[in-house]
MDAnalysis code that builds the backbone (N, CA, C; Angstrom):
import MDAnalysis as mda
import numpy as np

u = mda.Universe.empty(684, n_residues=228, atom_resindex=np.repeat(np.arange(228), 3), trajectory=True)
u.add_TopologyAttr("name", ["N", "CA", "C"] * 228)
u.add_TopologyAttr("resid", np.arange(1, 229))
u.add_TopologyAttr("resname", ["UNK", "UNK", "UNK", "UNK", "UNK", "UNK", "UNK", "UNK", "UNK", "UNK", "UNK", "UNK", "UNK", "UNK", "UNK", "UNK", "UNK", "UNK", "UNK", "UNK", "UNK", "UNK", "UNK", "UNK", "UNK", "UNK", "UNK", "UNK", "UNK", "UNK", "UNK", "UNK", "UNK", "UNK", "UNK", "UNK", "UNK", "UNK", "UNK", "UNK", "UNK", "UNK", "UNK", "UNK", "UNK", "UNK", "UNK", "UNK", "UNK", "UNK", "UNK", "UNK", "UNK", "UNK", "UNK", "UNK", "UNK", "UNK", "UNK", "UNK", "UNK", "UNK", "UNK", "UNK", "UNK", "UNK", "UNK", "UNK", "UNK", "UNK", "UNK", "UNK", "UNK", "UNK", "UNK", "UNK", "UNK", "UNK", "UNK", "UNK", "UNK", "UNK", "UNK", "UNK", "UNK", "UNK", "UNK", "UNK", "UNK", "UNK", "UNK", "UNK", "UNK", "UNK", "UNK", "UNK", "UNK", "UNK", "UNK", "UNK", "UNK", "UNK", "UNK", "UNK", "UNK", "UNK", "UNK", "UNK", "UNK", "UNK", "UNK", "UNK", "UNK", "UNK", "UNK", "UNK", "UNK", "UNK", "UNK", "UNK", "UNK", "UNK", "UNK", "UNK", "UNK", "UNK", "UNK", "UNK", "UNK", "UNK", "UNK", "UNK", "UNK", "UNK", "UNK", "UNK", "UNK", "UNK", "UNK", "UNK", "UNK", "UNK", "UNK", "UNK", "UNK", "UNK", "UNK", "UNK", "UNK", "UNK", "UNK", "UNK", "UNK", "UNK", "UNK", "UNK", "UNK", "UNK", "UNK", "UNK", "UNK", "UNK", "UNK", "UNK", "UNK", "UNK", "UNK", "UNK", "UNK", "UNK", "UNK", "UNK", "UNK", "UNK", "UNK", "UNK", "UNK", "UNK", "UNK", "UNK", "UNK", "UNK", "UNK", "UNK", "UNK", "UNK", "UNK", "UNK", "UNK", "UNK", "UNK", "UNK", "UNK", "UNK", "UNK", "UNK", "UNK", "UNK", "UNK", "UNK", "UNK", "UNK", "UNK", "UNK", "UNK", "UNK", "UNK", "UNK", "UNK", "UNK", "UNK", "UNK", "UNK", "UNK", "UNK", "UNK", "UNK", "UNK", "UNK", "UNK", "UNK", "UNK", "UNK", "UNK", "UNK", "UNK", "UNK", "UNK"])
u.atoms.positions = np.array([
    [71.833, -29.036, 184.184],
    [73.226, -28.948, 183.744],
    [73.942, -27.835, 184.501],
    [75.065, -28.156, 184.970],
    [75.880, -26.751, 185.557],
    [77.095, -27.001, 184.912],
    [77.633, -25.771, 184.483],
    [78.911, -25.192, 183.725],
    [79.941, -25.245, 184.445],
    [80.855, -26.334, 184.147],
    [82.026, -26.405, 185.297],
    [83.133, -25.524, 184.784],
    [83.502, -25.541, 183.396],
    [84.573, -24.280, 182.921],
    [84.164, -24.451, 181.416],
    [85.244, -23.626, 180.927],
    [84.488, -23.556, 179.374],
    [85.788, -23.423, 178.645],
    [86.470, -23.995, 177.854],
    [87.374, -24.231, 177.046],
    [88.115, -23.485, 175.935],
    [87.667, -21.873, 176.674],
    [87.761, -20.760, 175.603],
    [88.805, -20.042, 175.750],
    [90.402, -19.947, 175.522],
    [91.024, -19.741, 176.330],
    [90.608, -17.796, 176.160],
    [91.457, -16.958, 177.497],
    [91.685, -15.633, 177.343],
    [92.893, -15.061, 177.218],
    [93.078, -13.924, 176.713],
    [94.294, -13.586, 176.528],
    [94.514, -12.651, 176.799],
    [94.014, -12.142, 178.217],
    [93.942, -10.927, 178.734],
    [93.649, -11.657, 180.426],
    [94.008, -11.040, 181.478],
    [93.686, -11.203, 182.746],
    [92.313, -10.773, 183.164],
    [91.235, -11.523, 183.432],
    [89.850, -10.759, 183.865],
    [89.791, -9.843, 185.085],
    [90.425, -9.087, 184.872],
    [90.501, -7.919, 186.287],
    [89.012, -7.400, 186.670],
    [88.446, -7.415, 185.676],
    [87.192, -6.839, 185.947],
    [86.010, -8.118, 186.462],
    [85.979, -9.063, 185.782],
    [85.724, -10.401, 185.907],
    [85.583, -10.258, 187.559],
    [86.788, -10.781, 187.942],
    [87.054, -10.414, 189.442],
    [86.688, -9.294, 190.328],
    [87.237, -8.284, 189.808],
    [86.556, -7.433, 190.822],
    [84.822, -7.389, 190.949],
    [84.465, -7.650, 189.441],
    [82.845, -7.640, 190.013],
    [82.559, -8.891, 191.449],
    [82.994, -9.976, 190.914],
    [83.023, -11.188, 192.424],
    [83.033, -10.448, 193.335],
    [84.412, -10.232, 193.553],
    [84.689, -9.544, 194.721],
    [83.733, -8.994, 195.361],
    [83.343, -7.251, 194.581],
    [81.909, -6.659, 195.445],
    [80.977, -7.025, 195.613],
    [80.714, -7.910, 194.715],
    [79.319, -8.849, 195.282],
    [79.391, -9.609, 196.596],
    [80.428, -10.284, 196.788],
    [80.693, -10.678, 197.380],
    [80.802, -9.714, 199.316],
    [81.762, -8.804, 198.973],
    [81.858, -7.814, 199.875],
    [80.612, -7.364, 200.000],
    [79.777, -7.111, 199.197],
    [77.956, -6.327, 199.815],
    [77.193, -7.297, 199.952],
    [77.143, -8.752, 199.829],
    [76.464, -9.437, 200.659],
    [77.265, -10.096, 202.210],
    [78.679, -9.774, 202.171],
    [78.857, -9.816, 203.372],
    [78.402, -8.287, 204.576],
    [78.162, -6.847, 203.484],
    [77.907, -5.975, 204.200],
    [76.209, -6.553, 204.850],
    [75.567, -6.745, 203.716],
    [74.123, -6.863, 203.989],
    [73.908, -7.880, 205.540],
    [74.341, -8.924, 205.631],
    [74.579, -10.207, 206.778],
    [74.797, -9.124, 207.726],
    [76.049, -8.157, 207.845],
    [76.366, -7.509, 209.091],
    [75.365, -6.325, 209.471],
    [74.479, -6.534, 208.635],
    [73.040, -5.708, 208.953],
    [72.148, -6.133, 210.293],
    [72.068, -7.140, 209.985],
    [71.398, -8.005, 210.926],
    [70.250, -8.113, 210.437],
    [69.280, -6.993, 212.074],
    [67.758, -7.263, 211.695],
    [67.183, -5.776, 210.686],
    [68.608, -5.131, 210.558],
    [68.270, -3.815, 209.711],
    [68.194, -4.567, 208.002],
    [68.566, -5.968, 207.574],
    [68.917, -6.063, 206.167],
    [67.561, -5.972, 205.633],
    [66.504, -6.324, 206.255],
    [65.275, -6.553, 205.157],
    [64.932, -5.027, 204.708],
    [65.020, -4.011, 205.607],
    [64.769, -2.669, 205.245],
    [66.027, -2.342, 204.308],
    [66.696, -2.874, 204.507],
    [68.067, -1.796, 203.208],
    [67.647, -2.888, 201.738],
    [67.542, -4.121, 201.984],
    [67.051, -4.777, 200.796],
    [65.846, -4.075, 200.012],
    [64.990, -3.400, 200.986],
    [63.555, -3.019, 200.198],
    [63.811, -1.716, 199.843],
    [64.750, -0.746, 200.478],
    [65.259, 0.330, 200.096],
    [66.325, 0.324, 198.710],
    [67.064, -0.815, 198.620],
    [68.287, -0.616, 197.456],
    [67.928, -1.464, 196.607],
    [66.471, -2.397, 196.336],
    [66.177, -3.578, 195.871],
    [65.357, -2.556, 194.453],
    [65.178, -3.506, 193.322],
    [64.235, -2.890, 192.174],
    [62.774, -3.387, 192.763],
    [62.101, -2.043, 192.891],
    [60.600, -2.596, 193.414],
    [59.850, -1.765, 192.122],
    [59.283, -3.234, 191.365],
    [58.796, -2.372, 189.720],
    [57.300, -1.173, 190.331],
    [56.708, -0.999, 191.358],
    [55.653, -0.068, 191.456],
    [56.659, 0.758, 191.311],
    [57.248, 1.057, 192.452],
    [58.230, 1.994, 193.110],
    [58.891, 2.813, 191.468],
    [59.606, 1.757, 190.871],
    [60.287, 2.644, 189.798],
    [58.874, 3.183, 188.937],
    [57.594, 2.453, 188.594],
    [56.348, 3.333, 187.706],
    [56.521, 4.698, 188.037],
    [56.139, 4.369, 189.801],
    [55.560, 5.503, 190.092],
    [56.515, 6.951, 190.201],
    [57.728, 6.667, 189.564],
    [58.673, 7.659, 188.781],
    [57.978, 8.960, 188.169],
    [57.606, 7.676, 187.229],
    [57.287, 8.712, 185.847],
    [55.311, 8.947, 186.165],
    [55.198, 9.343, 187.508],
    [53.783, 9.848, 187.842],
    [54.190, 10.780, 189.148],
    [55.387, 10.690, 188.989],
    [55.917, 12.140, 190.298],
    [55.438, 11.512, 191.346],
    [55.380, 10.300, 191.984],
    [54.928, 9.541, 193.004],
    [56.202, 9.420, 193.712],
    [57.220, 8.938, 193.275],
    [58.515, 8.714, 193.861],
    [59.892, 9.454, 193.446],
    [60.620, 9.665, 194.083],
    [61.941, 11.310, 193.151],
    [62.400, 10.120, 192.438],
    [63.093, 10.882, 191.357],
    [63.737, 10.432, 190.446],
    [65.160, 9.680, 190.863],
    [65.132, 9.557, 191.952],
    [66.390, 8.903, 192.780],
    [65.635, 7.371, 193.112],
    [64.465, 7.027, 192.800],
    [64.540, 6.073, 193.027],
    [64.579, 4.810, 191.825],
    [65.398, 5.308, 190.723],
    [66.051, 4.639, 189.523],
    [66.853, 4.086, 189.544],
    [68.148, 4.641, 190.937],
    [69.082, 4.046, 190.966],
    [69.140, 2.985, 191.578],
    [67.801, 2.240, 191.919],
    [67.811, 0.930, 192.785],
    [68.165, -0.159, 191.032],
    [67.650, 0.634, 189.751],
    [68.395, -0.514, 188.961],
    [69.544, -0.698, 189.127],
    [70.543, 0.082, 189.374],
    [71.990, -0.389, 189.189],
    [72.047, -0.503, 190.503],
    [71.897, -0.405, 191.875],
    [72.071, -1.387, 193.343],
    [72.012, -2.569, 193.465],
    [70.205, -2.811, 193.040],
    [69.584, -3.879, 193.065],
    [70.497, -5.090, 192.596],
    [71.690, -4.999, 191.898],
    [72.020, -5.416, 190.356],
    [73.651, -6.697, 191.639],
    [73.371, -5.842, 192.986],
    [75.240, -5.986, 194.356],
    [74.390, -6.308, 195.097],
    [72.797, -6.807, 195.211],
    [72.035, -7.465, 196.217],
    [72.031, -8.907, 196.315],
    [71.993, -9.567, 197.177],
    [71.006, -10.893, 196.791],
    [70.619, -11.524, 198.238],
    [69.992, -12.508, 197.777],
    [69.137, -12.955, 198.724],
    [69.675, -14.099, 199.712],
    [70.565, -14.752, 199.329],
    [71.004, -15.705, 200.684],
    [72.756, -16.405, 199.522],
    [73.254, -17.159, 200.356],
    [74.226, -17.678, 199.987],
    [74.436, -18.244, 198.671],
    [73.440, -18.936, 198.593],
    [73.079, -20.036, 197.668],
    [72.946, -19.120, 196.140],
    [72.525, -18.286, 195.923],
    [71.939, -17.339, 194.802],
    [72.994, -16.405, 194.718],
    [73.894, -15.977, 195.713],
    [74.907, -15.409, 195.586],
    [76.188, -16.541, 194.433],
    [76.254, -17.534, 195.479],
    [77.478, -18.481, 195.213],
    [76.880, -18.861, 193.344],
    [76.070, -19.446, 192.963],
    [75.358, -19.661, 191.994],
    [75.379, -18.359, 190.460],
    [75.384, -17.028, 191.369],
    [75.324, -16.236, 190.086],
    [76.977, -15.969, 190.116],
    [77.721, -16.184, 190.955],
    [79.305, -15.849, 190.782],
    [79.648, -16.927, 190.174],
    [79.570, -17.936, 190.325],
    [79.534, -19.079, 189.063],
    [79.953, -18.908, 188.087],
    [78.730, -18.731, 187.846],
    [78.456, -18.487, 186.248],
    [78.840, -17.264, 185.625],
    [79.127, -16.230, 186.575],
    [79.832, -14.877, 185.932],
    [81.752, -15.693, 185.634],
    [82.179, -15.949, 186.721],
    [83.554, -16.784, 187.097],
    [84.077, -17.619, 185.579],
    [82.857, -18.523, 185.009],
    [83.037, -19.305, 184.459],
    [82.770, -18.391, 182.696],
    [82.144, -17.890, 182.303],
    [81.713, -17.137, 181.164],
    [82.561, -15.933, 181.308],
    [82.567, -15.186, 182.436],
    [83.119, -13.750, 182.266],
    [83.955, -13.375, 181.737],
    [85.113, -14.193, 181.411],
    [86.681, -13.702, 181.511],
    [86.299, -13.515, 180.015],
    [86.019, -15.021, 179.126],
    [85.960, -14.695, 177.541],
    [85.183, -13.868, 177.166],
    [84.169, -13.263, 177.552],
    [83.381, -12.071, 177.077],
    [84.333, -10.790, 177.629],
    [84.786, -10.736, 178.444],
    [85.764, -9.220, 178.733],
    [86.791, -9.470, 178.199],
    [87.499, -10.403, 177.635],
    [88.453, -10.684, 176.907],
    [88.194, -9.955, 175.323],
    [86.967, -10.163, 174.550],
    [86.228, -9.212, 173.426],
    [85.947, -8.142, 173.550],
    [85.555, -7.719, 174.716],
    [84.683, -6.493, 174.929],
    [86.190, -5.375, 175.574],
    [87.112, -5.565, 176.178],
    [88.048, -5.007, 176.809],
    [87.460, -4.822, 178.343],
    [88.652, -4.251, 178.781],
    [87.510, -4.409, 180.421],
    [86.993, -2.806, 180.690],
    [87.433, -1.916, 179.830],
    [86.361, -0.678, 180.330],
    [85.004, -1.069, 179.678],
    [85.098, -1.710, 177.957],
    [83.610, -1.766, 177.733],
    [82.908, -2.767, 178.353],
    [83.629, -3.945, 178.928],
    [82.823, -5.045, 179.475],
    [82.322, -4.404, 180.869],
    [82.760, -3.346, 181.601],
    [82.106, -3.104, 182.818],
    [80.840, -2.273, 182.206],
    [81.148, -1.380, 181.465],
    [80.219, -0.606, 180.705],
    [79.003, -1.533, 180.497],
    [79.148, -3.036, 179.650],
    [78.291, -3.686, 179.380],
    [77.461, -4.300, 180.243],
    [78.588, -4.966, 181.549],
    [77.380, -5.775, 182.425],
    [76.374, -4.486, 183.439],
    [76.671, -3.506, 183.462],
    [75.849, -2.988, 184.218],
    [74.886, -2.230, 183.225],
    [75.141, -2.173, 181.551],
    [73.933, -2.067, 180.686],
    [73.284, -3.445, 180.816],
    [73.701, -4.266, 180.957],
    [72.944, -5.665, 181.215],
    [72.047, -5.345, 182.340],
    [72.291, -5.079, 183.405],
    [71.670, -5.422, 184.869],
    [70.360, -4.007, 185.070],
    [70.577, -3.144, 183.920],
    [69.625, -2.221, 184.116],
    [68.677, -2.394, 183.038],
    [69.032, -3.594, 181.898],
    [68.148, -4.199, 180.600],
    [67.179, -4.728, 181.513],
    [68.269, -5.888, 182.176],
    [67.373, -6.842, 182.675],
    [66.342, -6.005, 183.924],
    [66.519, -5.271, 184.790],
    [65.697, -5.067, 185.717],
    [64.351, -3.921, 184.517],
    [64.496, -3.589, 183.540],
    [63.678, -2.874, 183.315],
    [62.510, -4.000, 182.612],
    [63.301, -4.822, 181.880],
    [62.155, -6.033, 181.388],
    [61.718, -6.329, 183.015],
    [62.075, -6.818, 183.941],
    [61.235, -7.490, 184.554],
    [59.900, -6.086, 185.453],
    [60.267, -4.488, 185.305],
    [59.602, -4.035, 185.620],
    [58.071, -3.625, 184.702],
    [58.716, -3.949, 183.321],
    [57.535, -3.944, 182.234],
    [56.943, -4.845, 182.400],
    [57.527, -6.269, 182.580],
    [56.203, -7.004, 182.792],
    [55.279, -7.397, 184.045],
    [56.013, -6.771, 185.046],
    [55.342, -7.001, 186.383],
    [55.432, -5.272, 186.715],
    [54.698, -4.327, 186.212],
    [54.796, -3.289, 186.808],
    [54.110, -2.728, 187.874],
    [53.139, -3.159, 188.538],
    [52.674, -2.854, 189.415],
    [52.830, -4.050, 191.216],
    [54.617, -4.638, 190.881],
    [54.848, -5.285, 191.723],
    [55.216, -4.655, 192.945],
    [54.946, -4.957, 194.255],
    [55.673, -4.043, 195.843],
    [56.556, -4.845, 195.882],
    [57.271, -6.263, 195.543],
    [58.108, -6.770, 196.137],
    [59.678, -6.938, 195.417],
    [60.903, -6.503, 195.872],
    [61.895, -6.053, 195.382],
    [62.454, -7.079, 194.515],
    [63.467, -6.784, 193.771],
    [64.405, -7.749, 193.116],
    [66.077, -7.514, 193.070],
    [66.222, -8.687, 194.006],
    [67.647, -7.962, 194.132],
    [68.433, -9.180, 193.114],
    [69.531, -8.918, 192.725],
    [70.569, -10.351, 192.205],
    [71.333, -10.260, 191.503],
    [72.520, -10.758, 191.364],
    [73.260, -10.066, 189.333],
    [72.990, -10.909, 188.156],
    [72.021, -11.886, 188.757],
    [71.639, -12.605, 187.200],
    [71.135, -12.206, 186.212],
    [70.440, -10.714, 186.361],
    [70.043, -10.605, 184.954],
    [71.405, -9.449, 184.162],
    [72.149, -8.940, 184.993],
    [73.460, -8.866, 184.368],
    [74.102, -9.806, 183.726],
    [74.486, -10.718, 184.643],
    [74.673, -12.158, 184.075],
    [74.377, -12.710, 183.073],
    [73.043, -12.841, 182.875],
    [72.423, -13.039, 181.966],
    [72.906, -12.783, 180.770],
    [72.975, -11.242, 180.601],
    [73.369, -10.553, 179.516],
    [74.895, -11.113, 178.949],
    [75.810, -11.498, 179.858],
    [77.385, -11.872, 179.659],
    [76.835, -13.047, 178.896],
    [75.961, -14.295, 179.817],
    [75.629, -15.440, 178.740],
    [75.037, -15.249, 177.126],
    [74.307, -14.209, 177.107],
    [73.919, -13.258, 175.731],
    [75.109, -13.374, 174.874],
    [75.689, -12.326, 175.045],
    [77.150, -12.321, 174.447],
    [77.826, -13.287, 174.222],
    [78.555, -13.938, 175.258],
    [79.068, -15.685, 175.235],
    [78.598, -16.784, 173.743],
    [77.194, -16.409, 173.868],
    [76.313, -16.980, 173.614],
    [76.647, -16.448, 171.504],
    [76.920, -15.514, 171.598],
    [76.916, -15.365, 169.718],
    [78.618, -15.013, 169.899],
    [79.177, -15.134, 170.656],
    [80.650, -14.525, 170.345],
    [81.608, -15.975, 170.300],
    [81.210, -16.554, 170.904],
    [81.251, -18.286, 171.137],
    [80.647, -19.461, 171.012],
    [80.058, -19.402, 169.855],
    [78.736, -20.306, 169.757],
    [79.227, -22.162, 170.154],
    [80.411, -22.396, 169.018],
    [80.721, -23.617, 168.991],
    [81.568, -23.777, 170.233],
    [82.194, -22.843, 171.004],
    [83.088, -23.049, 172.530],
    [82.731, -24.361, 173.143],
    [83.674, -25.038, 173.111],
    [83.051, -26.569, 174.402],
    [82.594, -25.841, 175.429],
    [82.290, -26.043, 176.654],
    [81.702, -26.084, 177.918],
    [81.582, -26.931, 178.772],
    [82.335, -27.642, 179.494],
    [82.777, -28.708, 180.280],
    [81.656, -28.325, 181.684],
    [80.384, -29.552, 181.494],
    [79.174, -29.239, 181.850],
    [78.915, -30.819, 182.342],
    [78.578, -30.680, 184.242],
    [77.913, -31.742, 184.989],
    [77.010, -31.695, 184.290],
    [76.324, -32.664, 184.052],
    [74.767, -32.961, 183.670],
    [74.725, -34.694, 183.958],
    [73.488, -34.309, 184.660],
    [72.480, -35.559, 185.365],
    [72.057, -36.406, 184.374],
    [72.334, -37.869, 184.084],
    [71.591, -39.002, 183.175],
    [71.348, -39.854, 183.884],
    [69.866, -39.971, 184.278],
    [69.342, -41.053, 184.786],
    [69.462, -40.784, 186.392],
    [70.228, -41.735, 186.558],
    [70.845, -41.349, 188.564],
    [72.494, -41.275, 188.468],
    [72.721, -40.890, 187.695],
    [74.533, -40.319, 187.492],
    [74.903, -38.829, 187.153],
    [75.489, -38.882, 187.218],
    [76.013, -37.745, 187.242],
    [77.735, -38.082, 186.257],
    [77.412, -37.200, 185.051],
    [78.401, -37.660, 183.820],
    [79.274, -35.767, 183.496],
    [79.987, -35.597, 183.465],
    [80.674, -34.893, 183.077],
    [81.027, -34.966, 181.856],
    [80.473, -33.791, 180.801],
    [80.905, -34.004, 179.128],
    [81.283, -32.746, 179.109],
    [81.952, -32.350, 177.522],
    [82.161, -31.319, 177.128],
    [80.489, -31.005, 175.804],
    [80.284, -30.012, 175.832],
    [79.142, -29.760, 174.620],
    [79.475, -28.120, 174.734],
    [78.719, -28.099, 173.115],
    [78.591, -26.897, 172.625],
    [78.374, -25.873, 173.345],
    [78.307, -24.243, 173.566],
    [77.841, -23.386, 173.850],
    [76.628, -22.668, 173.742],
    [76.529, -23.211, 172.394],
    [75.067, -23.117, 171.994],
    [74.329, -23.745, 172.734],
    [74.893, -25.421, 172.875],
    [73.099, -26.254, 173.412],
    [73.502, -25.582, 174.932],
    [74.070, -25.769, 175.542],
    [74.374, -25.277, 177.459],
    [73.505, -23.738, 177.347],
    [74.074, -23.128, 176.691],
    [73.489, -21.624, 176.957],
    [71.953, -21.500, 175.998],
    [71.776, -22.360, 175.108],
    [70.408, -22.230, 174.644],
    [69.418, -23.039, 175.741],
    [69.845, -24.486, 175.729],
    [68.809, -24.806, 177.005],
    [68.447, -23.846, 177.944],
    [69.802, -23.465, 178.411],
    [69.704, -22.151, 179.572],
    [68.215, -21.252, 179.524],
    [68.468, -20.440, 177.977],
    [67.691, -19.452, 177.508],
    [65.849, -20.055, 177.578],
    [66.340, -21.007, 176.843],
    [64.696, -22.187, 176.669],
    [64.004, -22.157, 178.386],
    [64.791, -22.636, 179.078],
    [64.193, -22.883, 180.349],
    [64.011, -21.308, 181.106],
    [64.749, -20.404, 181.067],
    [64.600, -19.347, 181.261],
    [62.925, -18.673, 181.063],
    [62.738, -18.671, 179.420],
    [61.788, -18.480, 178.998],
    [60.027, -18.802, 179.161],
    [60.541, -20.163, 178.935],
    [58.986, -21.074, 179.656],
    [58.724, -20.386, 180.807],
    [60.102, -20.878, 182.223],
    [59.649, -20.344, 183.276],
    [58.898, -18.878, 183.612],
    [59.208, -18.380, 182.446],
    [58.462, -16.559, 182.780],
    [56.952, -16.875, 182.400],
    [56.993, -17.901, 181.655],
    [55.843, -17.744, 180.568],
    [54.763, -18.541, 181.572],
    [54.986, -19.408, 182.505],
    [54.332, -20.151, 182.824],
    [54.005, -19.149, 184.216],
    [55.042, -18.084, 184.692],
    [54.979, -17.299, 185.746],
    [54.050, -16.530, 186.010],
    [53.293, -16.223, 184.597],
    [52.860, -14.957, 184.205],
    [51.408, -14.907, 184.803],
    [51.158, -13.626, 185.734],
    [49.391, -14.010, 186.381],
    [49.683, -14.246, 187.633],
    [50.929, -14.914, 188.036],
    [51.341, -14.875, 189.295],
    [51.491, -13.756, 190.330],
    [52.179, -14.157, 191.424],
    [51.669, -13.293, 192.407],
    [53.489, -12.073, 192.532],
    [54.337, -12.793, 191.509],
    [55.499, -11.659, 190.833],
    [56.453, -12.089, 192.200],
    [56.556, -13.215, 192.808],
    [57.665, -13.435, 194.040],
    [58.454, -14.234, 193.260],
    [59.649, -14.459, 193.763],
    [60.203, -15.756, 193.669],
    [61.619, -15.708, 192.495],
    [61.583, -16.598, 191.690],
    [62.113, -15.815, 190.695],
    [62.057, -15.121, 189.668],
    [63.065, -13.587, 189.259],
    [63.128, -13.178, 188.238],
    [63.519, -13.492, 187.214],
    [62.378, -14.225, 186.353],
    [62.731, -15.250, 185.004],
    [62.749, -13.905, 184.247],
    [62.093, -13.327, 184.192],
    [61.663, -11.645, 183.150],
    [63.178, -11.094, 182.908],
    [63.847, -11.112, 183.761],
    [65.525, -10.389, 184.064],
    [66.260, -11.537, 183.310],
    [66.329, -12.485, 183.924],
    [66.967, -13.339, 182.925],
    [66.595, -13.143, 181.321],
    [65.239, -13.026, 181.112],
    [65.472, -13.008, 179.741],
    [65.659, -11.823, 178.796],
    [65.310, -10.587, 179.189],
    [65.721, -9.429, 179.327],
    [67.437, -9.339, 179.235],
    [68.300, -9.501, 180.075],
    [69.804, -9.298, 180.339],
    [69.767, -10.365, 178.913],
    [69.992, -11.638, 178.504],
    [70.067, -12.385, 177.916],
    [70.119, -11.634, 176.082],
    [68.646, -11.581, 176.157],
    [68.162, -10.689, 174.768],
    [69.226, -9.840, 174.446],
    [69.513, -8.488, 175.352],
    [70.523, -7.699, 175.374],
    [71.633, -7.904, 175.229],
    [72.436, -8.882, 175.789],
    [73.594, -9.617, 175.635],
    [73.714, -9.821, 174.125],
    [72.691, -10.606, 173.832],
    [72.861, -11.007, 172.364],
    [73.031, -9.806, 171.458],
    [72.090, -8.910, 171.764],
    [71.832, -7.913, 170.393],
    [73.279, -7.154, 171.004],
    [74.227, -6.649, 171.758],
    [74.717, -5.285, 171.745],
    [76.343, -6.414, 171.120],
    [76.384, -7.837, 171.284],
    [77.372, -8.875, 170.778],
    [77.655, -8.685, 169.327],
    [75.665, -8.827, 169.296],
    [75.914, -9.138, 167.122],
    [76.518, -7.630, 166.804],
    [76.099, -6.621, 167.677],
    [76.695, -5.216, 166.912],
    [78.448, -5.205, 167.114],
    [78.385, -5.543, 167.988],
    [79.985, -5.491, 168.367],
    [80.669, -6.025, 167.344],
    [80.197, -7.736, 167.007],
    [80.814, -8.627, 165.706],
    [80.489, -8.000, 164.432],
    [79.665, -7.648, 164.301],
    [79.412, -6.901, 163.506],
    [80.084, -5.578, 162.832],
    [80.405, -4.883, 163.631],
    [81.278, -3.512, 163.491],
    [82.760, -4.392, 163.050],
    [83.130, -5.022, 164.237],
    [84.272, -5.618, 163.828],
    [84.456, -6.139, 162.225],
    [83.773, -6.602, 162.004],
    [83.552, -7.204, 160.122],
    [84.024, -5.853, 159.340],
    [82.998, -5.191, 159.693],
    [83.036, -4.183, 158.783],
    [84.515, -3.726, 159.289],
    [84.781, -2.801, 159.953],
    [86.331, -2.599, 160.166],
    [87.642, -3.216, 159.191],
    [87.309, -4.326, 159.360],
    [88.081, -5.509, 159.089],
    [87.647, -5.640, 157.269],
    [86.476, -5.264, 156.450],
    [86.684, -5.261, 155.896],
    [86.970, -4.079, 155.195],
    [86.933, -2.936, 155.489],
    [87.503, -1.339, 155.096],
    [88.949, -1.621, 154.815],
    [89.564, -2.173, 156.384],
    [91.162, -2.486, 156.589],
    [91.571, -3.235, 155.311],
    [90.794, -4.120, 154.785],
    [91.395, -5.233, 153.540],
    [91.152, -4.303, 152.359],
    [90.144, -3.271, 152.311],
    [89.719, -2.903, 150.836],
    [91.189, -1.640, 150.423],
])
């Protein structure tokens, strides 16, 4: 299934929405003008889970933490770029529309340092980097995900050998999401830690959800002080 738009309107301009595109965008066009220098700045600005362990064993300075929030403006080729702007493009605006846009920047980059730390707990003794903003991402679908449950979602999905365009819930689009997310880590696990970061996805995701319910949450209460 891919998320073609989502039926939620905003009532605010996603400035932030955008500008995150944007730099992503702009630092994987920096990375390309690297040339044959990109694989070394990737392994230098990328989350490499040994690399961050060996932190907290005085193996590596404490500067090398900040590859969570780098790692977060990396990625790996066009395709994974175009793919996670997507889905930020398409979800983003109504989650920074709730959150405002100082706390929604606040949030996706608490997302992108959730998600890179789950995937360093469970693969911690990995050498090979992780660059991407999906498990930021992730976290926005989190949110989306309890702040919008019933939201249509105007979603390609494949039946049979067609290709049908419907509207459905938010729940089933972003729960399948989560479901397939999940397995894939689960089935990952023992592996050799390349390829994709399912761990980040579900990590950013988790997070999304829990820092949402507090948000809706506070709001209630507020709201009911204001009435009492």
């Amino acid at each position: 299934m891919i998320p073609l738009r989502d039926e939620t309107p905003s009532l605010t301009t996603p400035v932030v929405t955008r500008a995150l595109i944007l730099m992503n965008v702009l630092a994987f066009v920096f990375e390309l003008a690297l040339g044959p220098e990109r694989g070394a700045f990737v392994v230098g600005w990328g989350v490499i889970p040994a690399r961050v362990m060996a932190v907290f064993s005085g193996q590596e300075p404490v500067a090398a933490l900040a590859t969570l929030l780098t790692s977060m403006f990396l990625h790996a080729g066009w395709l994974h770029l175009l793919g996670n702007m997507w889905y930020l493009w398409v979800f983003g605006d109504s989650v920074e529309d709730r959150f405002g846009h100082v706390g929604f920047i606040a949030f996706y980059l608490a997302s992108g340092v959730a998600s890179a730390v789950m995937q360093v707990a469970i693969n911690p003794g990995s050498p090979i980097p992780t660059v991407g903003a999906s498990g930021a991402i992730a976290g926005v679908l989190g949110a989306y995900l309890v702040l919008h449950p019933r939201a249509r979602v105007v979603t390609l999905v494949p039946i049979v050998f067609f290709l049908q365009i419907v509207a459905l819930p938010a729940i089933l689009v972003l729960g399948l999401w989560f479901v397939f997310q999940f397995f894939s880590g689960a089935f990952a696990l023992g592996g050799a830690g390349g390829g994709v970061a399912w761990w980040a996805h579900v990590g950013g995701f988790l997070f999304g959800m829990a820092v949402a319910v507090m948000l809706r949450g506070e709001r209630t209460s507020r709201a009911w002080v204001d009435e009492s």
